[in-house]
C-alpha positions in Angstrom: -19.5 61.3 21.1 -21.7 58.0 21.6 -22.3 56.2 18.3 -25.4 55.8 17.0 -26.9 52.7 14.8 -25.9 53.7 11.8 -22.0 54.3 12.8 -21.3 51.2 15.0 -18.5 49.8 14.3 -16.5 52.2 13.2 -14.2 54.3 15.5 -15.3 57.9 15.1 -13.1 59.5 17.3 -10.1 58.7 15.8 -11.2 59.2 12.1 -12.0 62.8 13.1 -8.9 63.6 15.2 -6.7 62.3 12.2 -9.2 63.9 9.6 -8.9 67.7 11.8 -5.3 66.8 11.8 -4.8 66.3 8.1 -7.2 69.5 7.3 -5.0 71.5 9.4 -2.1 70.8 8.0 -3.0 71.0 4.8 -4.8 73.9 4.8 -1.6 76.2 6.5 0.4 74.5 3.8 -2.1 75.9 1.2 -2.2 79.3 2.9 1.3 79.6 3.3 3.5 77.3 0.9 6.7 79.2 2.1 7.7 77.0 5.0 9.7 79.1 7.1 6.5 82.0 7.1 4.1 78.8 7.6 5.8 78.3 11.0 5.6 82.2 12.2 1.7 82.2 11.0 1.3 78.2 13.2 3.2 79.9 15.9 1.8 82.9 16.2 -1.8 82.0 15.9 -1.4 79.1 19.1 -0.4 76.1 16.5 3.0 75.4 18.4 1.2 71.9 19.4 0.4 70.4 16.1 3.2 68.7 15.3 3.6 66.3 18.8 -0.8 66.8 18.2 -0.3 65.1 14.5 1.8 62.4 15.7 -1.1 61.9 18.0 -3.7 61.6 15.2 -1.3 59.2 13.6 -1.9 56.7 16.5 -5.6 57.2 16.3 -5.4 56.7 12.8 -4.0 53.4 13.1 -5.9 52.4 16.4 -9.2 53.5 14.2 -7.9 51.1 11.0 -7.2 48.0 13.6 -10.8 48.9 15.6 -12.8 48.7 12.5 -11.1 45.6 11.4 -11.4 44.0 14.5 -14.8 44.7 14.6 -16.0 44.0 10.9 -14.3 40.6 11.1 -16.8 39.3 13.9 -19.6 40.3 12.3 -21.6 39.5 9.4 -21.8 40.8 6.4 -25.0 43.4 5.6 -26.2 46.3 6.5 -22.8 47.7 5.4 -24.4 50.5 2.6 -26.4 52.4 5.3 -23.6 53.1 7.4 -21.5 55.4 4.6 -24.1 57.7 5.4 -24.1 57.6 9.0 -20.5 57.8 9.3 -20.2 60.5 6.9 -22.8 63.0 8.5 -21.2 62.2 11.9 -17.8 63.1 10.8 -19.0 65.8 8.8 -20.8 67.9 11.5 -17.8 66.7 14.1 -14.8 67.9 12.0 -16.3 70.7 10.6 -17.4 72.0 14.6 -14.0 70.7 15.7 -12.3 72.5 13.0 -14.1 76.1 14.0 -13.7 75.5 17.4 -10.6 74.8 17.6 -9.4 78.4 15.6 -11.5 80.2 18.1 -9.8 78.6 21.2 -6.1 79.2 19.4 -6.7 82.0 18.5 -7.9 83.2 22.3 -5.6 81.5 24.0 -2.3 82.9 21.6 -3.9 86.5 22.1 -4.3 86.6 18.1 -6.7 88.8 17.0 -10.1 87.2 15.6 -10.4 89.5 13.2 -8.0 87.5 10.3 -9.6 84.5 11.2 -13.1 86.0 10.1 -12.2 88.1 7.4 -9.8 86.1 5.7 -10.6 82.9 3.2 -9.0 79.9 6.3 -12.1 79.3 7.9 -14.2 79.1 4.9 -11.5 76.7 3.3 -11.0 74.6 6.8 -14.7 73.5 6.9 -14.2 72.4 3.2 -11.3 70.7 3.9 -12.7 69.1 6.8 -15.8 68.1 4.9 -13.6 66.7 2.1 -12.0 64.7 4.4 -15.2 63.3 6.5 -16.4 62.1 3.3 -13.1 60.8 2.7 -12.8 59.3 6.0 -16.3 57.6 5.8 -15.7 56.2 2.2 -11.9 54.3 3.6 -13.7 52.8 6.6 -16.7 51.9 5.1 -14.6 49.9 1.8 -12.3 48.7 4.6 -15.4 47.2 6.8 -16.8 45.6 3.4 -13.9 44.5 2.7 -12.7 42.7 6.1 -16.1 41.2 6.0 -15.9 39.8 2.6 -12.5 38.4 3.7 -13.6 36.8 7.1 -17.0 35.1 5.3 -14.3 33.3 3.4 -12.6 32.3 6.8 -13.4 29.5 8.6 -16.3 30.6 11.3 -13.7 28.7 14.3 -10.8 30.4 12.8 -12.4 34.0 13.1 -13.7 32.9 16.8 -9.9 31.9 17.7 -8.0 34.7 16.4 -10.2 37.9 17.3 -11.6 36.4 21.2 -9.4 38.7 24.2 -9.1 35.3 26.2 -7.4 33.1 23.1 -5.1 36.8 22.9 -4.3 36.8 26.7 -3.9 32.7 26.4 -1.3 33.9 23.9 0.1 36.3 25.8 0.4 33.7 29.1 1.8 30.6 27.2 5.2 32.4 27.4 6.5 32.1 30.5 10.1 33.7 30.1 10.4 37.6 30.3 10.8 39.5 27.4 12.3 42.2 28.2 15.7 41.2 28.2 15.4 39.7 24.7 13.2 42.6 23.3 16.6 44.7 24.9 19.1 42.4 23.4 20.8 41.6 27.3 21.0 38.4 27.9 20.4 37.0 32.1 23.8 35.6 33.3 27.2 36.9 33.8 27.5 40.9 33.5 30.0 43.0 31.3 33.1 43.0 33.0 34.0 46.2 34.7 36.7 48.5 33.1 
């Protein structure tokens, strides 16, 4: 989904993949507090991936928290209060549609019948939770935006040049010239183990 004005700057993809994540989960646990007849409803209804997809959305979680900062502490500080707004509509109508879409396609590709997803109260609560969680979503990345820009006014304008600019990281990267592997590892180059 391209960002528009009133979301740049903030990494909407991975807000809503964490926030569908988090709706998910919360809303089976909701549904189903006994864990053991959580997993037959999740695996029955095509949810065998969400635990390898949460740990996903925990990446894309972080990635989104590093992107925004990254990108609030470049800019200046303004125009901060129209974006809550932006973002939240965005991940509003992209979660909720995500959320929908995404029982459909379980449930047609598990062979589950539609019928409980229609008639029963999950749907209805999903979008909730997933609009809950937009708004939530929207109101963290917004506070964190104001707040990295607050914090990088304060910084000197050549110290926020230095440390966010990709050729001061790859100088960074370059200036050590030994491999790190073998230290990251804990193996040492010279003589090897001796043989039993």
């Amino acid at each position: 989904m391209r960002e528009g004005h009133r979301t740049r700057g903030f990494p909407v993809f991975g807000i809503a993949v964490a926030g569908l994540v988090l709706g998910h989960l919360a809303i089976y646990a909701l549904l189903y507090p006994d864990p053991d007849h959580r997993v037959l409803v999740l695996s029955s209804t095509g949810h065998a991936y969400l635990p390898a997809f949460a740990h996903l959305a925990y990446v894309l979680a972080a990635a989104a928290v590093a992107v925004v900062i990254g990108r609030a502490w470049g800019e200046r500080e303004g125009g901060v209060a129209t974006s809550f707004a932006g973002l939240a509509g965005v991940l509003v109508i992209t979660q909720a549609s995500a959320f929908v879409g995404q029982e459909i396609l379980e449930r047609l590709v598990s062979g589950s019948p539609l019928h409980d997803l229609f008639s029963g109260p999950l749907l209805l609560l999903g979008v909730g939770a997933q609009v809950t969680l937009a708004m939530i979503g929207a109101a963290i990345a917004t506070w964190l935006r104001r707040t990295t820009q607050h914090v990088a006014a304060t910084a000197p304008l050549a110290t926020r040049a230095r440390i966010w600019r990709p050729r001061a990281l790859a100088f960074l990267v370059a200036a050590d010239r030994e491999p790190a592997m073998p230290a990251f590892v804990g193996v040492r180059p010279g003589r090897s183990p001796p043989s039993i």
